[in-house]
TIMI-2910 file (N, C-alpha, C, CB; in pm, 1 decimal, decimal comma, always signed):
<rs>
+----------+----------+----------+----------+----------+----------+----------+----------+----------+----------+----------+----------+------+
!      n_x !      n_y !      n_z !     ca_x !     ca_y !     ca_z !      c_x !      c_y !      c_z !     cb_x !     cb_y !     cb_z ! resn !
+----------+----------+----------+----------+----------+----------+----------+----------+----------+----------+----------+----------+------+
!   +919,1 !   +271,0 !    -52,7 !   +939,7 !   +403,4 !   -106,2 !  +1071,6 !   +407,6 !   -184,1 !   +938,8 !   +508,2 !     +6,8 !  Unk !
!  +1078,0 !   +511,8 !   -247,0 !  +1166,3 !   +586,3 !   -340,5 !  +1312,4 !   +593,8 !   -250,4 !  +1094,2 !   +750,5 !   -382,6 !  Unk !
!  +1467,4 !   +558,4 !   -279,5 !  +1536,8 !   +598,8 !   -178,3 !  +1594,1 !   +776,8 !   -219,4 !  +1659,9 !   +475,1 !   -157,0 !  Unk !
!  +1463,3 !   +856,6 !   -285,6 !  +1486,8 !  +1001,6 !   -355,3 !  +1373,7 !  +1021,8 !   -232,1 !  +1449,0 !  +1044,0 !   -559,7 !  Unk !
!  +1267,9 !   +939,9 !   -186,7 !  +1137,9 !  +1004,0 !   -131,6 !  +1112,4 !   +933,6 !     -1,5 !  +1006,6 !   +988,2 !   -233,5 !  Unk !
!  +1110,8 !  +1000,9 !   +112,2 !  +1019,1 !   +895,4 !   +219,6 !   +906,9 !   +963,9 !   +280,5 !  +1108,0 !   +836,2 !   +353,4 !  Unk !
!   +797,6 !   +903,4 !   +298,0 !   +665,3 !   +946,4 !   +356,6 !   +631,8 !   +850,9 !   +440,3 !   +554,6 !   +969,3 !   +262,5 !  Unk !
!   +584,5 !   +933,4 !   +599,6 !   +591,0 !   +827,8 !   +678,3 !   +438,8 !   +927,2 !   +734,5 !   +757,3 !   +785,9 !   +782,5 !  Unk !
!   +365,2 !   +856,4 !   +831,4 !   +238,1 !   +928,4 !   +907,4 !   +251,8 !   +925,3 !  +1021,4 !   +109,2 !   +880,5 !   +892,5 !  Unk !
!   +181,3 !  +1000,4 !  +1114,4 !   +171,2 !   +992,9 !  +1260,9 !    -17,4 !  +1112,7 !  +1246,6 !   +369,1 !  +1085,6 !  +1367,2 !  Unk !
!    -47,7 !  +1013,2 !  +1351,4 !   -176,8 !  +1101,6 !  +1424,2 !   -136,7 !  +1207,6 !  +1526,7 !   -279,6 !  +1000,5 !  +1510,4 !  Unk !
!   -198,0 !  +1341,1 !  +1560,3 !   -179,5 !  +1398,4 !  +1638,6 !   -271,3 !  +1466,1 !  +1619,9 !    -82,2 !  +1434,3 !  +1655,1 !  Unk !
!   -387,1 !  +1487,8 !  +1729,2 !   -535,1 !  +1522,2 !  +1768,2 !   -604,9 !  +1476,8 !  +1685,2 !   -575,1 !  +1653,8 !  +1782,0 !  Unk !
!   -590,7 !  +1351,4 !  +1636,1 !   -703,0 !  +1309,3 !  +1549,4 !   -653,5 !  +1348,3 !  +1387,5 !   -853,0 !  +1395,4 !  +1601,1 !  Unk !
!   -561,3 !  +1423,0 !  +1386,0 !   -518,3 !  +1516,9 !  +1230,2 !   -390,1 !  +1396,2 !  +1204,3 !   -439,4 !  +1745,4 !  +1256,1 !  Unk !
!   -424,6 !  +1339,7 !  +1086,1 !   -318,3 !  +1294,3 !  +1004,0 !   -214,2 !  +1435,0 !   +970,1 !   -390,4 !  +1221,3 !   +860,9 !  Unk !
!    -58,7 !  +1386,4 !  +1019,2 !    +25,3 !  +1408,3 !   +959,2 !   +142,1 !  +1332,2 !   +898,5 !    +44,3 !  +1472,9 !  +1010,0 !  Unk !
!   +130,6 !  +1386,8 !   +738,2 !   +191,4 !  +1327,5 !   +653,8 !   +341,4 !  +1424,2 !   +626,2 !    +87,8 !  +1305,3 !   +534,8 !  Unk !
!   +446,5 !  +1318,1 !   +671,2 !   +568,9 !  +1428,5 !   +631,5 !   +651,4 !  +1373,7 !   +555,1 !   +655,6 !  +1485,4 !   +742,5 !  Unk !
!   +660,7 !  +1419,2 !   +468,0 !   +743,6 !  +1389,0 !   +351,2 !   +859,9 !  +1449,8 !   +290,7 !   +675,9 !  +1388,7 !   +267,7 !  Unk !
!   +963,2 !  +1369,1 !   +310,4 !  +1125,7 !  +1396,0 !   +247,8 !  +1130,1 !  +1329,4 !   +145,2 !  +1256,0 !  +1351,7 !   +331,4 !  Unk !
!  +1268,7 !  +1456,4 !    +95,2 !  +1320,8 !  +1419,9 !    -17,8 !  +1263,8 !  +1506,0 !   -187,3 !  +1288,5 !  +1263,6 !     -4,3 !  Unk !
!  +1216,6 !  +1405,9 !   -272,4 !  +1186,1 !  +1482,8 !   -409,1 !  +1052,0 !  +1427,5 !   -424,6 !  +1292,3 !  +1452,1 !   -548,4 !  Unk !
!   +982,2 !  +1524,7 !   -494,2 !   +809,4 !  +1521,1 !   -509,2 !   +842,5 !  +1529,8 !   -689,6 !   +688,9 !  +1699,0 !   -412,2 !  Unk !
!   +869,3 !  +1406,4 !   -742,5 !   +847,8 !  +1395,5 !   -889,9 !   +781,1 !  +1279,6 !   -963,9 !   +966,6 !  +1403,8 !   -943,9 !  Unk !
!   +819,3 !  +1299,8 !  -1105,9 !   +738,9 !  +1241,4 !  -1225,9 !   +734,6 !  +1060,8 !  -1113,9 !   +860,1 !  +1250,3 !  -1437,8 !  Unk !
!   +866,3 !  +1058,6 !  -1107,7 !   +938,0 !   +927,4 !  -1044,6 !   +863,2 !   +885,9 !   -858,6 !  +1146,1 !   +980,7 !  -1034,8 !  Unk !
!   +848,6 !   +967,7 !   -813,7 !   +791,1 !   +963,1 !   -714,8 !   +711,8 !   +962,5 !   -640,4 !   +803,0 !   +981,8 !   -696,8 !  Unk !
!   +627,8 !  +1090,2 !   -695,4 !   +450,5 !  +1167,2 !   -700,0 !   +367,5 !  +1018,8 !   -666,3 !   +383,5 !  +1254,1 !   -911,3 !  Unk !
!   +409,1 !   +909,2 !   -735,8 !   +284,7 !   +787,0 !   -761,3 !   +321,2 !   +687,2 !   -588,7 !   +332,0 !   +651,8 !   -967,4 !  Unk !
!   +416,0 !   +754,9 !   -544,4 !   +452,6 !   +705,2 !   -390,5 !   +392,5 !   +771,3 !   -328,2 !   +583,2 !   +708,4 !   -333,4 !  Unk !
!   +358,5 !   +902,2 !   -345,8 !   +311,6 !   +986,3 !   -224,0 !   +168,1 !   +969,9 !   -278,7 !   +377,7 !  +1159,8 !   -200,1 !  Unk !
!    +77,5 !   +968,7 !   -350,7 !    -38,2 !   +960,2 !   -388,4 !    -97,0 !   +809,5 !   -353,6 !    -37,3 !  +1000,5 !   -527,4 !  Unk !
!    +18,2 !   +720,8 !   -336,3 !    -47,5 !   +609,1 !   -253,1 !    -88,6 !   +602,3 !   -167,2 !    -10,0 !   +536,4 !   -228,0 !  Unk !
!     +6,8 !   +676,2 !   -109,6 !    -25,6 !   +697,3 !    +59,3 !   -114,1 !   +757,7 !    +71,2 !    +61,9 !   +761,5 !   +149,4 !  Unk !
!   -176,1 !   +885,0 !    -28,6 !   -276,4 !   +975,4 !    +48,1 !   -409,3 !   +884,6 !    +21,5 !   -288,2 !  +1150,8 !    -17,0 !  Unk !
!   -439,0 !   +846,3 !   -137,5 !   -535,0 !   +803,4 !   -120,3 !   -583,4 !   +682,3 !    +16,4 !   -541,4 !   +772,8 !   -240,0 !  Unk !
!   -436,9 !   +599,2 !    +14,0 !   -509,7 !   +503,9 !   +152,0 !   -524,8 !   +568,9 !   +257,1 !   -432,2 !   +382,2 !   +209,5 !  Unk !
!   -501,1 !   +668,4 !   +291,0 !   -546,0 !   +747,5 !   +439,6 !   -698,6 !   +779,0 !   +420,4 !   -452,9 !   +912,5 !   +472,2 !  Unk !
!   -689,3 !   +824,4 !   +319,5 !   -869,4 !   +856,0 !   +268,2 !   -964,9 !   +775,4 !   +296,4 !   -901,2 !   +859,2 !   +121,6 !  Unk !
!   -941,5 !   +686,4 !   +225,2 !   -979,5 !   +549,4 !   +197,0 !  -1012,2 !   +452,6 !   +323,1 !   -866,9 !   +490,7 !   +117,5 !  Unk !
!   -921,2 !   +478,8 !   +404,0 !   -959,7 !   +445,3 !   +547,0 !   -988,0 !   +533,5 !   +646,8 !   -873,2 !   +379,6 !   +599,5 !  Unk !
!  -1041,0 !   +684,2 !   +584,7 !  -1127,3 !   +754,5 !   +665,3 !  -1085,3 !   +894,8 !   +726,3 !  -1158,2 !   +668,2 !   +765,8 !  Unk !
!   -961,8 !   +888,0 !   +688,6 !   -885,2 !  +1043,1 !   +720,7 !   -937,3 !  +1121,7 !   +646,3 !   -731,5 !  +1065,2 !   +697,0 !  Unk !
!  -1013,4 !  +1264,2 !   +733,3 !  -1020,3 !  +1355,4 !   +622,5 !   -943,1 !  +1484,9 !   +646,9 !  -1162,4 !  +1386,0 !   +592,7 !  Unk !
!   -902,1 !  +1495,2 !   +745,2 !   -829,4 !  +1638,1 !   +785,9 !   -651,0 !  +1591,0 !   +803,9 !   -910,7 !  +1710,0 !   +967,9 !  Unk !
!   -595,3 !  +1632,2 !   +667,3 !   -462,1 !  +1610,1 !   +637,2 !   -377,6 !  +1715,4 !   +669,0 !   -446,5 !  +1580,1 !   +510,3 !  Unk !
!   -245,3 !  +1719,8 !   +736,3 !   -152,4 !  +1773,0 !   +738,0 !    -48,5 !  +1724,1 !   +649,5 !   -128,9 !  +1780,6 !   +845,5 !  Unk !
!    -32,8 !  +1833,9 !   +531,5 !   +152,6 !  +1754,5 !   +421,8 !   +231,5 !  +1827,8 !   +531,0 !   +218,9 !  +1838,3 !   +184,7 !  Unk !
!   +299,0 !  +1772,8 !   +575,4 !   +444,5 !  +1841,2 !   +600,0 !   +548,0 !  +1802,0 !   +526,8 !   +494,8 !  +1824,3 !   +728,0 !  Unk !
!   +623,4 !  +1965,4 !   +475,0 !   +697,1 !  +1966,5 !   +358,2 !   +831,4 !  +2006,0 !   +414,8 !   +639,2 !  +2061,5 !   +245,1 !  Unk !
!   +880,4 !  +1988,3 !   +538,3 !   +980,2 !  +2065,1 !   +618,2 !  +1116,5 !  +1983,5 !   +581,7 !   +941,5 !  +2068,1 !   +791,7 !  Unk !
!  +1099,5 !  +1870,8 !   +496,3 !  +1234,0 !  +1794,0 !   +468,1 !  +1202,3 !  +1767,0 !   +307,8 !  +1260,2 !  +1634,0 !   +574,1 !  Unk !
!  +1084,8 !  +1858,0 !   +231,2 !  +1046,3 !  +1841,1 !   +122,1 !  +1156,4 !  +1918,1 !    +26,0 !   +906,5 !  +1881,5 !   +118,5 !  Unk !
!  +1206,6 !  +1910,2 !    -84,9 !  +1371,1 !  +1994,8 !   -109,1 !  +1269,7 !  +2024,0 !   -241,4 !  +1580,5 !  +1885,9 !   -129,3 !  Unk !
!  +1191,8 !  +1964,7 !   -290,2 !  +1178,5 !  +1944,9 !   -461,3 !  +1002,0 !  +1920,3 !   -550,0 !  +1280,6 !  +1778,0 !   -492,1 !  Unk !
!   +978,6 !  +1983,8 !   -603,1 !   +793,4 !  +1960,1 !   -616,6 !   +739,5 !  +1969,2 !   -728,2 !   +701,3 !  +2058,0 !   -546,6 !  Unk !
!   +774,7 !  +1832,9 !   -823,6 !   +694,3 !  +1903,8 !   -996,9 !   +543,4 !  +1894,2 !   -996,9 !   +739,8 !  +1796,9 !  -1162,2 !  Unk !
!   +546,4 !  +1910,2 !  -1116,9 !   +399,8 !  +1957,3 !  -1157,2 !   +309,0 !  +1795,3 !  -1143,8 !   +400,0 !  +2038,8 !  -1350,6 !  Unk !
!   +433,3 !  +1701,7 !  -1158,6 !   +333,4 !  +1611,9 !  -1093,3 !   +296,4 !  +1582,6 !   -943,6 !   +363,9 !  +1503,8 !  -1134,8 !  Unk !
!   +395,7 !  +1623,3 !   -894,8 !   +384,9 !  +1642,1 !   -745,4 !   +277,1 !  +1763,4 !   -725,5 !   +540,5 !  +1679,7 !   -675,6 !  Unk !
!   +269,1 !  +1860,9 !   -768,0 !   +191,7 !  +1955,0 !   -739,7 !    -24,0 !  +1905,3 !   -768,6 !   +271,9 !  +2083,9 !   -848,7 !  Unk !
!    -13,2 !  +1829,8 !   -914,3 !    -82,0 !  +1728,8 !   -892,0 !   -119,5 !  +1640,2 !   -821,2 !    -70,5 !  +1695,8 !   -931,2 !  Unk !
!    -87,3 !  +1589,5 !   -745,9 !   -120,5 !  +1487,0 !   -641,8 !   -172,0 !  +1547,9 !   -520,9 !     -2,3 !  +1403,8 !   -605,6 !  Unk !
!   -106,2 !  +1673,9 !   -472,6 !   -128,6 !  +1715,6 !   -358,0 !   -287,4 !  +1796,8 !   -399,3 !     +8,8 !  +1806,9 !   -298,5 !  Unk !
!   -306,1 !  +1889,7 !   -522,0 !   -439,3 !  +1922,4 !   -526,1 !   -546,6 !  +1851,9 !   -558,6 !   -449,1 !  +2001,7 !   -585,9 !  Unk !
!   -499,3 !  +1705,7 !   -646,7 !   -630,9 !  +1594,4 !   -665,2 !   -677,8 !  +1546,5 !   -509,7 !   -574,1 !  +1432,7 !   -766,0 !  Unk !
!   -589,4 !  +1494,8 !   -445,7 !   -620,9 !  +1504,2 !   -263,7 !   -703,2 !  +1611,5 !   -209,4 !   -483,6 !  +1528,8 !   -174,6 !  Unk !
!   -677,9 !  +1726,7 !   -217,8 !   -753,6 !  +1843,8 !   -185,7 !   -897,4 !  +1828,0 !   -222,4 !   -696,7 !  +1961,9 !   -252,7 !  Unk !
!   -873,3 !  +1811,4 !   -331,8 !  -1044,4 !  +1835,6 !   -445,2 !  -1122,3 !  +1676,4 !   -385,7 !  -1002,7 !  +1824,7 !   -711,5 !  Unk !
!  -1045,3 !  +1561,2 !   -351,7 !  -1098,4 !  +1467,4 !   -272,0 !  -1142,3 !  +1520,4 !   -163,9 !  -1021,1 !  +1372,3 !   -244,9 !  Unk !
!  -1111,4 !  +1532,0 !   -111,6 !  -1050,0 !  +1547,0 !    +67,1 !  -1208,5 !  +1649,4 !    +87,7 !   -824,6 !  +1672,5 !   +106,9 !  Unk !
!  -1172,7 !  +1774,6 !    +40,8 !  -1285,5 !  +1858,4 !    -27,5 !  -1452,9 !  +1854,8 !    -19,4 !  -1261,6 !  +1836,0 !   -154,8 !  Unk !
!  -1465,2 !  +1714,4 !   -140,1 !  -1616,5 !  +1695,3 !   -195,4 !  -1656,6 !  +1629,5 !    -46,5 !  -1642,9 !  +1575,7 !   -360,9 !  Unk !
!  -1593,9 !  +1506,1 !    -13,6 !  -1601,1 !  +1478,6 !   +182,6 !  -1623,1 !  +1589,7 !   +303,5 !  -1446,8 !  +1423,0 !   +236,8 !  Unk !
!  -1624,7 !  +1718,3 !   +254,9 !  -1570,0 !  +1760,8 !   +347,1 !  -1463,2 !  +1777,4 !   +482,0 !  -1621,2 !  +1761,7 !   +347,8 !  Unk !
!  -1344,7 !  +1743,5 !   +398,8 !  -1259,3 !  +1722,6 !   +487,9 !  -1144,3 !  +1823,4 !   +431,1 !  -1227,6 !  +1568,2 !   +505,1 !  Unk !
!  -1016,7 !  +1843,7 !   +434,2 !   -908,8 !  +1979,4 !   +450,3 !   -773,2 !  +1894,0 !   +407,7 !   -895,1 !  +2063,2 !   +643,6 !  Unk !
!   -709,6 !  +1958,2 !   +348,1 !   -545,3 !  +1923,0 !   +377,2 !   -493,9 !  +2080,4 !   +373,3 !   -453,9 !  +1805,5 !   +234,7 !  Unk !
!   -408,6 !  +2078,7 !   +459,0 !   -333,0 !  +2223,3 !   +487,3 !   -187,0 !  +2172,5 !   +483,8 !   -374,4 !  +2307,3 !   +650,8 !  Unk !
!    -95,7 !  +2270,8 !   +350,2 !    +46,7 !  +2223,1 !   +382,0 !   +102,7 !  +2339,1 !   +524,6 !   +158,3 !  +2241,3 !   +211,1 !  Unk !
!   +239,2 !  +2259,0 !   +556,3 !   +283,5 !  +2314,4 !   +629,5 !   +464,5 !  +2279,2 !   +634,3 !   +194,4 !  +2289,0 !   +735,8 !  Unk !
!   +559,1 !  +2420,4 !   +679,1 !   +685,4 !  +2405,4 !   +703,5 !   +773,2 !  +2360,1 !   +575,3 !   +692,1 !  +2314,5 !   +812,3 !  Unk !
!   +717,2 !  +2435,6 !   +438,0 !   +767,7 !  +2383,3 !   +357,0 !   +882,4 !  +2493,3 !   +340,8 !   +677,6 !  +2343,5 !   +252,6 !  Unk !
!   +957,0 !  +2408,5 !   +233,2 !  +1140,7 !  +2445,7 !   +215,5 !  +1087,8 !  +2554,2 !   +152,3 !  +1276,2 !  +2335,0 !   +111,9 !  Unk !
!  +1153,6 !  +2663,0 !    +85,4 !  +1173,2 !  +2738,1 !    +14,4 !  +1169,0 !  +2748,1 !   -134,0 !  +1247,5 !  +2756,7 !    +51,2 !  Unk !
!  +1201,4 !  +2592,7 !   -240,6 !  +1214,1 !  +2590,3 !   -340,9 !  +1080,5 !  +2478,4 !   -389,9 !  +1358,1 !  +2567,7 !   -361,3 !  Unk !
!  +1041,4 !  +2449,8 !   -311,0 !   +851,1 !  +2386,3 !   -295,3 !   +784,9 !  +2527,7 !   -278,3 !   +798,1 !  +2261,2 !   -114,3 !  Unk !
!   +824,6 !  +2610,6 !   -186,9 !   +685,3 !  +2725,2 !   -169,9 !   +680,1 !  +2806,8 !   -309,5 !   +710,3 !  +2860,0 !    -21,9 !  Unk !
!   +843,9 !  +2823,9 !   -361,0 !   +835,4 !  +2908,8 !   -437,8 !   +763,9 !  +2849,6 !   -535,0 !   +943,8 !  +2962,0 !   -467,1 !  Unk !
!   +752,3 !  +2733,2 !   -611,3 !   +661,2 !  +2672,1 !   -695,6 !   +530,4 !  +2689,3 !   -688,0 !   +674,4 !  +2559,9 !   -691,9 !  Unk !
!   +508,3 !  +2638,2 !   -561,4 !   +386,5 !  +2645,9 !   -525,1 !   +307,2 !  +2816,4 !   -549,1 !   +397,3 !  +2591,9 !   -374,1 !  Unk !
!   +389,2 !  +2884,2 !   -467,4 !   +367,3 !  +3038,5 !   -515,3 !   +340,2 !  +3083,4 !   -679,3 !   +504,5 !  +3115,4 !   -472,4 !  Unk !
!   +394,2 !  +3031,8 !   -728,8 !   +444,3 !  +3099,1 !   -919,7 !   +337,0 !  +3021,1 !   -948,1 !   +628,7 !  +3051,8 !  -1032,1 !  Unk !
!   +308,6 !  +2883,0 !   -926,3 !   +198,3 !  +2795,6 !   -988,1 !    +12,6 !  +2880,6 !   -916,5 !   +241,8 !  +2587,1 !   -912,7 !  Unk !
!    +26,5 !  +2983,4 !   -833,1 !   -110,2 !  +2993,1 !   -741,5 !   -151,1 !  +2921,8 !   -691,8 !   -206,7 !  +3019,4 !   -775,5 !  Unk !
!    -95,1 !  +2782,1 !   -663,8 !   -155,4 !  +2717,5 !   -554,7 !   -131,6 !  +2760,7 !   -407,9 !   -119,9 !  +2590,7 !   -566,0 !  Unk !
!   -115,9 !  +2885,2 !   -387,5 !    -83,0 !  +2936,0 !   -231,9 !   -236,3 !  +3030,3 !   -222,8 !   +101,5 !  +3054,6 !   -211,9 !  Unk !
!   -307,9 !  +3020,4 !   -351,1 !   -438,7 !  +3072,5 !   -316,8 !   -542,5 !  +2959,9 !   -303,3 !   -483,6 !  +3173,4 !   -422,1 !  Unk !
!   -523,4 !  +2850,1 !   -322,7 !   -588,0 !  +2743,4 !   -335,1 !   -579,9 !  +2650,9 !   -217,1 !   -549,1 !  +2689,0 !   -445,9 !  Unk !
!   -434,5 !  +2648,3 !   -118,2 !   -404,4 !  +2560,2 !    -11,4 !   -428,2 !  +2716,2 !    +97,7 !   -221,2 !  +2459,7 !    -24,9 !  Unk !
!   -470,7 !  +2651,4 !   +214,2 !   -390,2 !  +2703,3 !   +354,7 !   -266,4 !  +2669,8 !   +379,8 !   -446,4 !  +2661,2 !   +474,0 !  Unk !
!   -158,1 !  +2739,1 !   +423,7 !    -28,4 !  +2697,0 !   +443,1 !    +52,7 !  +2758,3 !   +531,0 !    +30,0 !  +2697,3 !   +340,4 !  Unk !
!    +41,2 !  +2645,6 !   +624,3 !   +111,9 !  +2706,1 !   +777,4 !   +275,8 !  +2680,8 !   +807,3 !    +30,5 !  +2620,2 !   +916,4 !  Unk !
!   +332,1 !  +2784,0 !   +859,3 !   +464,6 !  +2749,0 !   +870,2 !   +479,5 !  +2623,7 !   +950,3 !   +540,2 !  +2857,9 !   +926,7 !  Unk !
!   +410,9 !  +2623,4 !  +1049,3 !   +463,6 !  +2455,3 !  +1174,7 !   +307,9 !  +2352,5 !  +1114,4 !   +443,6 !  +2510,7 !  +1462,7 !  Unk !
!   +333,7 !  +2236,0 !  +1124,6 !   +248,0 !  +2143,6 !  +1097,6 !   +113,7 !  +2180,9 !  +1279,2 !   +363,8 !  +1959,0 !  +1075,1 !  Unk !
!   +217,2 !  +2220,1 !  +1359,8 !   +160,3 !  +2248,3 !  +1474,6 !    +26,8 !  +2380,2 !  +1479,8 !   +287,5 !  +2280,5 !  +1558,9 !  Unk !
!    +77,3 !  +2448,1 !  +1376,0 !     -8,9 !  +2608,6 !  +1363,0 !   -163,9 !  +2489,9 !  +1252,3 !   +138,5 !  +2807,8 !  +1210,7 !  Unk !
!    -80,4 !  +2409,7 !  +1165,6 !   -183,0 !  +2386,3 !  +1063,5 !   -285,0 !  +2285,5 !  +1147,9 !   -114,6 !  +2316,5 !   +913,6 !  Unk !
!   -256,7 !  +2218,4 !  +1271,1 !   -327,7 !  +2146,3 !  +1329,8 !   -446,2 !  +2200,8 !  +1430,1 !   -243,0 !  +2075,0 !  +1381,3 !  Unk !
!   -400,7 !  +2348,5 !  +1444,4 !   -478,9 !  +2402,0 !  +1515,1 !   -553,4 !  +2472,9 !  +1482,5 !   -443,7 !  +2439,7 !  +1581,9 !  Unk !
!   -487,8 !  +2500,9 !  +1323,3 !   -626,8 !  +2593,9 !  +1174,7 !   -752,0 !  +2454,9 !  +1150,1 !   -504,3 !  +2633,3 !   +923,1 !  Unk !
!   -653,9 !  +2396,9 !  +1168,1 !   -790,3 !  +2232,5 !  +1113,8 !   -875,7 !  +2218,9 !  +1168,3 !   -765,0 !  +2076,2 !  +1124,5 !  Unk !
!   -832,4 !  +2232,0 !  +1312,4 !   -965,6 !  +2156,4 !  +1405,0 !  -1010,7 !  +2275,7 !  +1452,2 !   -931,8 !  +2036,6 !  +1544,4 !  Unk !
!  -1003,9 !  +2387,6 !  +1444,5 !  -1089,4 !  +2510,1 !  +1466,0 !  -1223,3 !  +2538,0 !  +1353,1 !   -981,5 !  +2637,6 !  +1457,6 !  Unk !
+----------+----------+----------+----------+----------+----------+----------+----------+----------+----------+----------+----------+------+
</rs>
C-alpha cells in the first residue's frame, strides 16, 4: 500500500470488514479497488468500508467504492459504509451518494443492517 493509504480486512459474522486509512485518491483509489475486487473474487459479498480513519475521498475514490456496489449488487450481495470522518461524508453527501449507499455510523450498526 500507499504510505498516504492503508487497507487492511478482518471477518466479523461472516461480514467482511474493510477499514481504510488515510487518502482515497487519483494516487490511491487503484489500492483500495484491489483489494475490493479480490474479496469478491474470492466470494465476499456482504462488505463493510469502514471510513473511521478515512480523512479524504475523490471522485476517483468515490468511483471505486460505487463500481463495488453495482458489483457486489448484480451478485446480490451489499456494501454499507460506515463511521466515516466528516470531510468523506460531506462529499459523499454533495455528490448523492448518501442516497445510493446505506451508511451506518459504527461498522457494528452496519453489520447488523447486513445480515438482517
Amino acid at each position: 500500500m500507499s504510505e498516504l493509504l492503508d487497507v487492511t480486512t478482518r471477518n466479523i459474522e461472516g461480514i467482511t470488514v474493510v477499514d481504510v486509512s488515510g487518502r482515497m485518491d487519483a494516487a490511491t483509489s487503484r489500492d483500495v479497488e484491489t483489494v475490493l475486487n479480490s474479496l469478491i473474487d474470492g466470494g465476499s459479498r456482504k462488505l463493510v468500508f469502514n471510513g473511521q480513519h478515512l480523512s479524504y475521498i475523490s471522485s476517483s475514490g468515490l468511483r471505486v467504492i460505487l463500481a463495488t456496489l453495482k458489483r457486489l449488487r448484480q451478485d446480490g450481495g451489499e456494501m454499507i459504509l460506515a463511521s466515516l470522518q466528516a470531510a468523506p461524508l460531506e462529499v459523499i453527501k454533495m455528490t448523492g451518494f448518501d442516497r445510493i449507499f446505506t451508511i451506518c455510523e459504527t461498522p457494528e450498526q452496519a453489520i447488523s443492517r447486513i445480515t438482517s
